[in-house]
C-alpha positions as CSV (number, residue, x, y, z in Angstrom):
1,X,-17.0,85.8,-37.7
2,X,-13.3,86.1,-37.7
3,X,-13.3,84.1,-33.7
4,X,-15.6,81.6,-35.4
5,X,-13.0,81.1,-38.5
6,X,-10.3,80.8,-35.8
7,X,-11.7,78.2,-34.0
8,X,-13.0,76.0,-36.6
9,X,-9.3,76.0,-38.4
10,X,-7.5,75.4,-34.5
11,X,-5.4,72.3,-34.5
12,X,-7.3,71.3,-31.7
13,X,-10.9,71.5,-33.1
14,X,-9.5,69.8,-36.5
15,X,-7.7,66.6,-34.9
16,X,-10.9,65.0,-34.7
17,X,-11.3,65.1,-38.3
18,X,-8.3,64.4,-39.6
19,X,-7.4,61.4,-37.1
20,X,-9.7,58.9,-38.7
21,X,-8.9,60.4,-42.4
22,X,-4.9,59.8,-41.4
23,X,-5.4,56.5,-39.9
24,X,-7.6,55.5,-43.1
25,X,-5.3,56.2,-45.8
26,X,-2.0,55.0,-43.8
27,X,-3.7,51.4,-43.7
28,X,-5.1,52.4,-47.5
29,X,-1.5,52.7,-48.4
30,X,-0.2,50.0,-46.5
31,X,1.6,47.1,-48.0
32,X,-1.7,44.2,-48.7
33,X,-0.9,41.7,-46.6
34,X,-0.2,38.1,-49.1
35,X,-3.4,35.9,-49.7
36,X,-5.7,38.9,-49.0
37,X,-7.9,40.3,-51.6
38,X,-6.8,43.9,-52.1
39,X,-10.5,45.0,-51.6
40,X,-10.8,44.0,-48.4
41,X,-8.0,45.3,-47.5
42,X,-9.6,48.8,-48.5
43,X,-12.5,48.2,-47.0
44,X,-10.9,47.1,-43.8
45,X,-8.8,51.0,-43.9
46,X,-12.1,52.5,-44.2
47,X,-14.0,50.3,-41.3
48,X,-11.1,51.4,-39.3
49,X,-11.4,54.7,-39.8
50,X,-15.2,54.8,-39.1
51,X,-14.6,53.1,-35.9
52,X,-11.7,55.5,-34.8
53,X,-14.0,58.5,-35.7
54,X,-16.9,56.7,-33.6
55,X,-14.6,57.0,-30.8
56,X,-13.2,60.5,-31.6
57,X,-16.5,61.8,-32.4
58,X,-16.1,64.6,-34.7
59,X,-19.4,64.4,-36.0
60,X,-22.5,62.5,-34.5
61,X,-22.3,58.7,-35.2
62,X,-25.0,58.6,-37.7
63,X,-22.9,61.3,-40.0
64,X,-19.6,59.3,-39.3
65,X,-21.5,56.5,-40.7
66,X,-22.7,58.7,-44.0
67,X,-19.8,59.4,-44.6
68,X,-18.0,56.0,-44.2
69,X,-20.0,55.0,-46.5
70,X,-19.5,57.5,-49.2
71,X,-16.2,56.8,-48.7
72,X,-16.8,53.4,-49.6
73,X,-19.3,53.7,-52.9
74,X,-16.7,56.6,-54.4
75,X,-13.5,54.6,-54.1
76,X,-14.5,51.0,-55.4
77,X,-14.2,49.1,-51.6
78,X,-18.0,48.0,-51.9
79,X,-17.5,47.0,-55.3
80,X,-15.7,48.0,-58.6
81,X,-19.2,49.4,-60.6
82,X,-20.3,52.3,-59.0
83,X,-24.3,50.3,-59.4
84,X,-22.8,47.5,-57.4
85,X,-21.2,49.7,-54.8
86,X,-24.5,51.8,-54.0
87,X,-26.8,48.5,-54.3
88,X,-24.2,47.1,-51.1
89,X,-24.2,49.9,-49.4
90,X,-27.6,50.2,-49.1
91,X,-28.2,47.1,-48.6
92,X,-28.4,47.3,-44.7
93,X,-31.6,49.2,-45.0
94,X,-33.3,46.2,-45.6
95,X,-32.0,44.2,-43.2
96,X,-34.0,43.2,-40.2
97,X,-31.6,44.1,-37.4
98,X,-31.8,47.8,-37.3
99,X,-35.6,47.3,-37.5
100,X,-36.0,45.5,-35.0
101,X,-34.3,48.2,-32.6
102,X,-36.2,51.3,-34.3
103,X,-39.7,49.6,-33.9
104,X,-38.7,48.7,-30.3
105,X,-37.9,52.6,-30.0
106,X,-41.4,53.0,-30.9
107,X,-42.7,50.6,-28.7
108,X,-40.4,51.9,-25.4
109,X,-42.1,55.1,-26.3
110,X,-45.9,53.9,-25.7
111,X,-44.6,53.1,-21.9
112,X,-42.7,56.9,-21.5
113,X,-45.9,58.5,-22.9
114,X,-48.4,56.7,-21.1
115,X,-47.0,56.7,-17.8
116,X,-47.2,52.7,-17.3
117,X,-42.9,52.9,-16.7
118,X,-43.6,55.2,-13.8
119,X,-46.2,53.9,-12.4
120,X,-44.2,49.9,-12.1
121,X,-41.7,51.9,-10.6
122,X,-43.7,52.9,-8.0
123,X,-45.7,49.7,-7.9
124,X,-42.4,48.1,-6.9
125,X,-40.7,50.7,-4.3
126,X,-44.7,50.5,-2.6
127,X,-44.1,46.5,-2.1
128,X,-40.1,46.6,-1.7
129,X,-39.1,49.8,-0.5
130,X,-39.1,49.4,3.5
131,X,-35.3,49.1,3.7
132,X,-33.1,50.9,1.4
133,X,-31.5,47.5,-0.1
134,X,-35.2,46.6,-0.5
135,X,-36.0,50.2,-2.4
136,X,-32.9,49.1,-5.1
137,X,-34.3,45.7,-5.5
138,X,-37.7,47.1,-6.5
139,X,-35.6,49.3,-8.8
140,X,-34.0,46.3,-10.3
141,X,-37.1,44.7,-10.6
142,X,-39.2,47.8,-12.5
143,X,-35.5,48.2,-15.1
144,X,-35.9,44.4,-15.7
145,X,-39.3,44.1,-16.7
146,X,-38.9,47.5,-18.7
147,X,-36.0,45.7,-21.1
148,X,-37.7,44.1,-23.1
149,X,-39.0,46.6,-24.7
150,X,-36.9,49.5,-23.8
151,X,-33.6,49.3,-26.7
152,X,-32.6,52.8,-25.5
153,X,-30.6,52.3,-22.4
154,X,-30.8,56.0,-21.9
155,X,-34.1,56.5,-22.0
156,X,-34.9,53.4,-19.6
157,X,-32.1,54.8,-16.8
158,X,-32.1,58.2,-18.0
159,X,-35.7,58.9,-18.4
160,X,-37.8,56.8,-15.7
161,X,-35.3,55.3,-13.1
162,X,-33.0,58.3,-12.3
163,X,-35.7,60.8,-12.1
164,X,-37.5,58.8,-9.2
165,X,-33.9,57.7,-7.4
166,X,-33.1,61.5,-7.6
167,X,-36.6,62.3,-6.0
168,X,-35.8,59.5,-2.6
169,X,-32.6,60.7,-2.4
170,X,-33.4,64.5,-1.7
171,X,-37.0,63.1,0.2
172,X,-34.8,61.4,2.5
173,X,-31.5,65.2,3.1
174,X,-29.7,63.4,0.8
175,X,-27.9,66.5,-1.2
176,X,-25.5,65.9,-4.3
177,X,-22.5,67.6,-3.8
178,X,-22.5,67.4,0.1
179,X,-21.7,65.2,2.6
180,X,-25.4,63.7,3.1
181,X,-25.3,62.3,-0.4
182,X,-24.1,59.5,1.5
183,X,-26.9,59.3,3.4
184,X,-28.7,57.1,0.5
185,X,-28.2,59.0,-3.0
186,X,-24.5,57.6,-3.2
187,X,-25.5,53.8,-3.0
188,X,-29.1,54.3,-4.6
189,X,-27.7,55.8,-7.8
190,X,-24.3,53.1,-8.1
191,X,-26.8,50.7,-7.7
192,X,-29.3,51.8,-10.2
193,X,-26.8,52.5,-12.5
194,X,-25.4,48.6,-12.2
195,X,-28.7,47.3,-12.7
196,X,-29.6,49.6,-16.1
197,X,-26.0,47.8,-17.8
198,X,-27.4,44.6,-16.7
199,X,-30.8,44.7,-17.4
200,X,-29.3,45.8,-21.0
201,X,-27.9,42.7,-21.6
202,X,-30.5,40.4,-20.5
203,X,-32.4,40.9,-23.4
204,X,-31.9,41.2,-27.8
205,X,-33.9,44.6,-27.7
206,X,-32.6,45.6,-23.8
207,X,-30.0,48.0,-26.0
208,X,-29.8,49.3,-29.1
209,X,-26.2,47.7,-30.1
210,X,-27.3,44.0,-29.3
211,X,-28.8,44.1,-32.4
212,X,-25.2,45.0,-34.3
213,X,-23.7,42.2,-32.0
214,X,-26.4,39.7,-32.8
215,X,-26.0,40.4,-36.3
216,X,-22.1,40.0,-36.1
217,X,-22.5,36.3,-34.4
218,X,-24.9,35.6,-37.6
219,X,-21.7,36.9,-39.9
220,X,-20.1,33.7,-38.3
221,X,-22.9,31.6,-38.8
222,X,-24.1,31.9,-35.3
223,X,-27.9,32.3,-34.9
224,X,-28.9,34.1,-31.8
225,X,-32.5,34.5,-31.8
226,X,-34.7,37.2,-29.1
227,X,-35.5,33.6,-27.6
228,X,-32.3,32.2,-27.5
229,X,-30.9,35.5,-25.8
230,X,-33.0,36.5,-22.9
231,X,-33.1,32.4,-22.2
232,X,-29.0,32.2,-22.1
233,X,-28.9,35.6,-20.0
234,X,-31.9,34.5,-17.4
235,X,-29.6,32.7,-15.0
236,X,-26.7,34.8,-14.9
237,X,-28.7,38.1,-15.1
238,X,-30.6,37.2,-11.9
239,X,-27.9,36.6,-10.3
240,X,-26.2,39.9,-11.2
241,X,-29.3,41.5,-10.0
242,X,-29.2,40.2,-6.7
243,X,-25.4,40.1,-6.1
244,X,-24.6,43.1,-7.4
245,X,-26.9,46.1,-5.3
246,X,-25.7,43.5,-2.5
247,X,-22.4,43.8,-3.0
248,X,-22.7,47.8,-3.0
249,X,-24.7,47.8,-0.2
250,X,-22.5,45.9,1.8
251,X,-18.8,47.8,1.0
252,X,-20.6,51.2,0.0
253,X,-23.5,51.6,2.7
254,X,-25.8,54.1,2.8
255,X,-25.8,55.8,5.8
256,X,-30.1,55.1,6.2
257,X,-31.0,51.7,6.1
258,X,-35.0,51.8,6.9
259,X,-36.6,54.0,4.5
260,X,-40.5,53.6,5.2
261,X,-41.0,57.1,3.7
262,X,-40.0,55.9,0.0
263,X,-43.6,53.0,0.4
264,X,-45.4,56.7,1.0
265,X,-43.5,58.4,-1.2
266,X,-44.9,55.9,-3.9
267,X,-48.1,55.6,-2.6
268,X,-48.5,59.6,-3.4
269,X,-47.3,59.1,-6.7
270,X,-49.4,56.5,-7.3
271,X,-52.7,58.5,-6.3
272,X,-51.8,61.6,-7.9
273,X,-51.9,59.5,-10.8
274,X,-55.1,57.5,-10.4
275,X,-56.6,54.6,-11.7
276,X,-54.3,53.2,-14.8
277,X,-56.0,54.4,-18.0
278,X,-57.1,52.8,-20.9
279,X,-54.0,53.9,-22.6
280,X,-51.9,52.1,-20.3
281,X,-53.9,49.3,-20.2
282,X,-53.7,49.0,-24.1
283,X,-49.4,49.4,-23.7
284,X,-49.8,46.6,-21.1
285,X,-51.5,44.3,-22.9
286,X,-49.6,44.8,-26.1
287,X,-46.4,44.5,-24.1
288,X,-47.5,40.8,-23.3
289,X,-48.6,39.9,-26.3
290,X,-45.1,41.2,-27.9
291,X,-43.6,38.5,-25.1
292,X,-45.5,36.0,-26.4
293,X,-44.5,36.3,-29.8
294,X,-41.5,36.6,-29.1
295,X,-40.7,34.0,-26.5
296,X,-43.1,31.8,-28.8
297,X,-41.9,32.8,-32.1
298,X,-41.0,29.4,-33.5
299,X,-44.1,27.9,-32.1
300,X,-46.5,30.6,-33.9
301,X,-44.4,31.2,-36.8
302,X,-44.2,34.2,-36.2
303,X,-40.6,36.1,-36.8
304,X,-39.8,38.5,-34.4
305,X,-39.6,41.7,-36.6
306,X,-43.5,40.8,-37.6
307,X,-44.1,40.7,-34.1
308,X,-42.5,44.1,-33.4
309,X,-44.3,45.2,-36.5
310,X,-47.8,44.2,-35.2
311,X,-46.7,45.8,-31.6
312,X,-46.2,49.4,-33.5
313,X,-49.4,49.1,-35.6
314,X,-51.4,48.4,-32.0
315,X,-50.6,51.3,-30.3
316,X,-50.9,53.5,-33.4
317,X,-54.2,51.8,-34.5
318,X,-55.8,52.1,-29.9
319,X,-54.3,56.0,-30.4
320,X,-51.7,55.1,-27.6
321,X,-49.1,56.4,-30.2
322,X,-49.8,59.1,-32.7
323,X,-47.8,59.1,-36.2
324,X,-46.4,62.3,-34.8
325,X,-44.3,60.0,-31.8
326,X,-42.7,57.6,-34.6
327,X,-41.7,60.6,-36.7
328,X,-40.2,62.5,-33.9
329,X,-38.8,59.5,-32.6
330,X,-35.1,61.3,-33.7
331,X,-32.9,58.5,-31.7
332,X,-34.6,55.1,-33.5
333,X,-33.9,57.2,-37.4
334,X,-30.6,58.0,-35.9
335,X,-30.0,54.0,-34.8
336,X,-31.2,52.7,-38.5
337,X,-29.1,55.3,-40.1
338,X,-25.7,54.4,-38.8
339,X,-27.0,50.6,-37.5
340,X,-27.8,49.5,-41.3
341,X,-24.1,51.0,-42.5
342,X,-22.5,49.6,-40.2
343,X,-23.6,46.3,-40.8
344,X,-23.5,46.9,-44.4
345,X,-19.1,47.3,-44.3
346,X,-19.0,44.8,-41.6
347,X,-21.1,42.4,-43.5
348,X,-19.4,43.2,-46.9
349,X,-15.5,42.9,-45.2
350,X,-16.7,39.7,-43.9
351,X,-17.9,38.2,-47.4
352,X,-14.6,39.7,-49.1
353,X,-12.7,36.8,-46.9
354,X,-10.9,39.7,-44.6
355,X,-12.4,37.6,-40.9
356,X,-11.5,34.5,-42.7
357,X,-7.8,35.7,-43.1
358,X,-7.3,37.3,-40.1
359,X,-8.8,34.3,-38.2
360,X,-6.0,32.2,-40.1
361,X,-3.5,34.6,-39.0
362,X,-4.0,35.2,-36.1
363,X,-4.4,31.3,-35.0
364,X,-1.0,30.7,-36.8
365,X,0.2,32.6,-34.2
366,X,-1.5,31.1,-30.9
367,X,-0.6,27.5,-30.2
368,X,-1.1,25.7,-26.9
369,X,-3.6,27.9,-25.4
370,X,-6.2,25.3,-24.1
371,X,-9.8,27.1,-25.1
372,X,-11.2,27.6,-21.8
373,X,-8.2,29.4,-21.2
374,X,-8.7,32.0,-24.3
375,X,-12.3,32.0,-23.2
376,X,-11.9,33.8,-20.0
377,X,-8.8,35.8,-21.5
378,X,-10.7,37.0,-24.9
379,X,-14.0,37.8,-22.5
380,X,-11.9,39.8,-20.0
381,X,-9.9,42.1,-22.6
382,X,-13.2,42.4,-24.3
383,X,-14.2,44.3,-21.2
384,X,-11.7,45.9,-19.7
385,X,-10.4,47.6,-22.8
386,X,-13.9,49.4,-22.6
387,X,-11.9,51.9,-20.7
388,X,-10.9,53.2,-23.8
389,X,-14.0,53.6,-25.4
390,X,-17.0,55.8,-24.9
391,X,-19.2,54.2,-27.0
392,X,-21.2,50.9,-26.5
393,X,-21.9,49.9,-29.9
394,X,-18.9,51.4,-31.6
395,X,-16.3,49.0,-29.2
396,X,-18.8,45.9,-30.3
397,X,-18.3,46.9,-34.1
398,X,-15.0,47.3,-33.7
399,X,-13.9,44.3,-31.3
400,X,-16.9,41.7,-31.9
401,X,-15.7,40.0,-34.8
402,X,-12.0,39.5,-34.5
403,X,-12.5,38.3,-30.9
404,X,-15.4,35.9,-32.2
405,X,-12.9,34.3,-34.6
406,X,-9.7,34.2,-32.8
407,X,-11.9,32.5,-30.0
408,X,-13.5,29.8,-32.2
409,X,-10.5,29.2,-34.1
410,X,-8.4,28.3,-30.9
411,X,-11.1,25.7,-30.4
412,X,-13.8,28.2,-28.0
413,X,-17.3,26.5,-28.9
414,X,-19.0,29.0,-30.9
415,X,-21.9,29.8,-29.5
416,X,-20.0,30.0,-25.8
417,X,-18.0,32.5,-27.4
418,X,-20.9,34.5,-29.3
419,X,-23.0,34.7,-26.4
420,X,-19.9,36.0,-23.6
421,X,-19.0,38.4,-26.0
422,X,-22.7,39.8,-26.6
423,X,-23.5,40.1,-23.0
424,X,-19.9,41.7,-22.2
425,X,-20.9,44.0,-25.0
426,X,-23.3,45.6,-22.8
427,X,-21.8,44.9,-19.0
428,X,-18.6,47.0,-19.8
429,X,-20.7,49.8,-19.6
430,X,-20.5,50.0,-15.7
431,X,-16.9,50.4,-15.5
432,X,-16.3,54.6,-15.9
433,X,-18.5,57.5,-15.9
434,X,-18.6,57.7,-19.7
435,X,-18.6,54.5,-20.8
436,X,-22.7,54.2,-22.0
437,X,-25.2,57.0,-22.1
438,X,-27.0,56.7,-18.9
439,X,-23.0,56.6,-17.0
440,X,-23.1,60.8,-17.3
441,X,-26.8,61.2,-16.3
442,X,-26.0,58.6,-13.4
443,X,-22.7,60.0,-12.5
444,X,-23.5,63.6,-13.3
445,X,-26.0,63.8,-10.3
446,X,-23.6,64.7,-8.1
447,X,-24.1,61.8,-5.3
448,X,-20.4,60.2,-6.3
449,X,-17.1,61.0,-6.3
450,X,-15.3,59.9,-9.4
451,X,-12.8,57.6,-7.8
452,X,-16.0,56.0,-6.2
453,X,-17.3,55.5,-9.0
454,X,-14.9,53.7,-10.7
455,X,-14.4,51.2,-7.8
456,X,-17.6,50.3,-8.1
457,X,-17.5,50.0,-11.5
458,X,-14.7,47.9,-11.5
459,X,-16.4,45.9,-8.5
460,X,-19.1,45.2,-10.2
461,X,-17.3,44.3,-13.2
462,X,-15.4,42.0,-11.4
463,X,-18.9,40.3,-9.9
464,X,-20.4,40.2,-13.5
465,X,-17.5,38.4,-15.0
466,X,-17.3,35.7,-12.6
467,X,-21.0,35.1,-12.6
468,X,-21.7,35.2,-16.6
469,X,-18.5,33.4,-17.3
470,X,-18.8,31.1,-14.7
471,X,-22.6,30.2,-13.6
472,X,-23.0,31.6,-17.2
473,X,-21.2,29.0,-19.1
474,X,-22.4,26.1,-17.0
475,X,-26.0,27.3,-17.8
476,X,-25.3,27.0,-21.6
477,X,-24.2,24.2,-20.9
478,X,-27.1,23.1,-20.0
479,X,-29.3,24.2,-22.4
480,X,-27.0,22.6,-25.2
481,X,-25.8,25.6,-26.4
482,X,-22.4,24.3,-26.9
C-alpha cells in the first residue's frame, strides 16, 4: 500500500496531470486579448488543456474528454446558466459525425467476425503474390477495399494485414530480431504499414478522426460529403499506392524477390477455410449496397448516416452481428464519447467568434505571401509537426482549424485547403513508430530498426506530399472543387 501511495504522489507520475491543469489556468488568467469575447477566451484555456492532456495522456482520451467538459459546464465557458452549459455540452451526442464512425465500427466488425477481411487477403496474395513487390500490391489492394468500411485503422492493420505479413515473413526464414528479417519481413511490414496510413485517408470512414476533421471543414462552412471525399482522394491515393511499396522496394529491398510459396501459402488458407458462408455472403452484399448509398447518396436521397444505419440493422436483422458485438464494441463507445465533446468545445469556441479573431489576427500579420505559397507551407508543417504528437485525431483537433483559417484568409481556396489538411490528417501517421495505432503493432514486430523506420517514414512522407499536393491539387482542380 505504502509503494502504491508513493508512486501515485511521485513527481513523475503526477506531471501528466497537472501539465494540462497548469497550462489551462495560465491561459485562464491570461490578459483577454482586445475584441475577444471573454468566453471564448475561457473556453479556448480549456480546449487547450484537453488537447495538451490528449498528448500527455494521463488518462485515456475518452476521460480527458469527460473531464474537459466538466470543466467547461462548472465554470460558465459553455454558457453562463448552468441549463445552457449542460444543453451545449451535450449537444455533440446528437450530432451525426461521431455516428457515423461508431456504426462503421459496427459494420468493420461484421468483416473481422465473419472472416470475409481474411479471406480478400488471401484472394489477393493467390492472384498477386508471385514476386514479393507483387505480394505488397495485393496487400494494398485487400487494405483499400477494406477502408471503406473499416474507421479503426488499428483494427484494419492491426487485426487482419499484420497477422498475415507476419505469417510470409517467418514462411519465407525471415526472423524479427535477426539478420534474415531482411530477407522480406523488413520491406513487407514498411510497406504495409504505408499503405494502412494511406488507405486511411482515402476514405470519410477509412479512420475514426476524419470524421472530427470533416466536421471542422463544416465549422468553416466547408461541406465535405463521404462522396466528395473518397472522389478527391481517388487520384492521389492510387498513386500513393503504387509509388510508395515501389519506392521501398527499390531503396529498401528485400533480400527474396520471387516468393511463389506466398500464392500456396494463400491457397492453404483459403481451403482450410472453405467455401465462403452465408455469413460472409450477407457482409458482402451489405458492404455493396453501403457503397451504393453512399457513393449515390444525393441521387437516392439517402443521407449517409441512414445508410450506415440500414447497414448495422442488416447484419443484426441476417444474424451476421449479434447485439452482443455492438455492445462489446468498447473502441466505437469510446470514439462517440470523446468524438461528440470534442466537437461540442470546438464547435462552441468557433460560434463564440474565437476562429474568427484569430483568423483576423493572424492575417494582420502575414502580408505578401502569394497563396500557393502558404498552401504548400501550411500542408507541410501540418505534417511534419506530427512528430510531436502521438495521436492522430488529437493533432487534427488541435491544428485543423487555425491552419484552415490562416490558409483561407491569405487567399488558399477553401476547399483546397480543407481537403490537404484532411488527408494530411491521416498521412502524418507514417512518419515515427508512434505516431497512429497500428505504427507500434507494425514497428513492434521486430523486422525494423528504428532509424529504418523513420527514413522510410520520412521517405514516404516526402512521396505523399508531392503527389496529394501536387497531382492532388490539379485533380481538384478538375473536379471544380476550387
Amino acid at each position: 500500500m505504502q509503494s502504491a501511495v508513493r508512486s501515485l504522489t511521485s513527481p513523475g507520475d503526477a506531471l501528466p496531470f497537472l501539465v494540462p491543469i497548469i497550462v489551462g489556468l495560465g491561459i485562464w488568467f491570461c490578459g483577454i486579448p482586445e475584441g475577444l469575447n471573454p468566453q471564448a477566451w475561457q473556453l479556448f484555456a480549456i480546449f487547450v488543456a484537453t488537447i495538451v492532456g490528449i498528448v500527455l495522456k494521463p488518462l485515456p482520451m475518452g476521460a480527458v474528454a469527460l473531464c474537459s467538459m466538466t470543466a467547461a459546464i462548472i465554470t460558465g465557458a459553455l454558457d453562463p446558466s448552468s441549463k445552457g452549459a449542460v444543453s451545449k455540452a451535450l449537444a455533440g451526442f446528437g450530432h451525426p459525425v461521431p455516428w457515423l464512425a461508431v456504426l462503421a465500427f459496427f459494420i468493420a466488425r461484421g468483416f473481422i467476425k465473419t472472416g470475409l477481411g481474411q479471406r480478400i487477403a488471401y484472394l489477393f496474395i493467390r492472384l498477386l503474390g508471385k514476386r514479393t513487390l507483387g505480394l505488397s500490391y495485393g496487400l494494398a489492394i485487400t487494405d483499400l477495399i477494406l477502408a471503406p468500411a473499416m474507421p479503426s485503422i488499428t483494427a484494419r492493420g492491426g487485426g487482419i494485414i499484420y497477422p498475415i505479413v507476419n505469417a510470409i515473413s517467418i514462411n519465407y526464414g525471415s526472423q524479427p530480431n535477426q539478420p534474415s528479417a531482411k530477407r522480406i519481413g523488413h520491406f513487407l511490414m514498411a510497406s504495409a504499414f504505408q499503405v494502412n496510413v494511406i488507405t486511411a485517408a482515402m476514405f470519410l470512414t477509412g479512420m475514426a478522426g476524419n470524421a472530427i476533421a470533416a466536421n471542422m471543414a463544416a465549422e468553416m462552412g466547408i461541406e465535405i460529403s463521404w462522396t466528395t471525399w473518397a472522389l478527391a482522394a481517388l487520384v492521389p491515393g492510387l498513386l500513393s499506392l503504387f509509388a510508395v511499396p515501389l519506392s521501398l522496394y527499390l531503396i529498401y529491398p528485400p533480400e527474396i524477390k520471387a516468393t511463389p510459396g506466398a500464392t500456396d501459402f494463400a491457397t492453404r488458407h483459403l481451403q482450410e477455410m472453405g467455401p465462403i458462408s452465408r455469413n460472409e455472403w450477407v457482409m458482402l452484399l451489405t458492404f455493396f449496397l453501403l457503397l451504393v448509398l453512399w457513393i449515390g447518396g444525393d441521387y437516392f436521397q439517402v443521407h449517409t448516416i441512414a445508410a450506415a444505419f440500414l447497414g448495422v440493422c442488416l447484419l443484426l436483422v441476417s444474424g451476421v452481428l449479434d447485439y452482443s458485438d455492438i455492445q462489446n464494441e468498447k473502441a466505437a463507445w469510446d470514439t462517440l464519447l470523446w468524438m461528440s465533446i470534442l466537437i461540442a468545445l470546438a464547435g462552441h469556441l468557433n460560434q463564440l467568434g474565437f476562429i474568427s479573431w484569430m483568423t483576423t489576427e493572424a492575417k494582420g500579420h502575414i502580408t505578401g505571401i502569394p497563396w500557393e505559397l502558404a498552401f504548400v507551407l501550411l500542408s507541410a508543417f501540418f505534417l511534419y509537426s506530427h512528430y510531436l504528437f502521438a495521436s492522430a485525431s488529437g493533432h487534427t483537433v488541435a491544428m485543423m482549424l487555425p491552419l484552415l483559417g490562416v490558409g483561407i484568409a491569405i487567399g488558399v481556396p477553401p476547399m483546397m485547403m480543407a481537403l490537404s489538411l484532411c488527408f494530411i490528417g491521416n498521412l502524418f501517421g507514417g512518419l515515427t513508430h508512434y505516431s497512429i495505432g497500428p505504427a507500434p503493432i507494425f514497428f513492434g514486430a521486430g523486422y525494423n530498426e528504428l532509424s529504418d523506420w523513420w527514413k522510410m517514414g520520412f521517405l514516404a512522407s516526402v512521396i505523399n506530399l508531392v503527389i496529394w499536393l501536387g497531382a492532388g491539387s490539379l485533380w481538384w482542380k478538375w473536379l471544380g472543387y476550387w
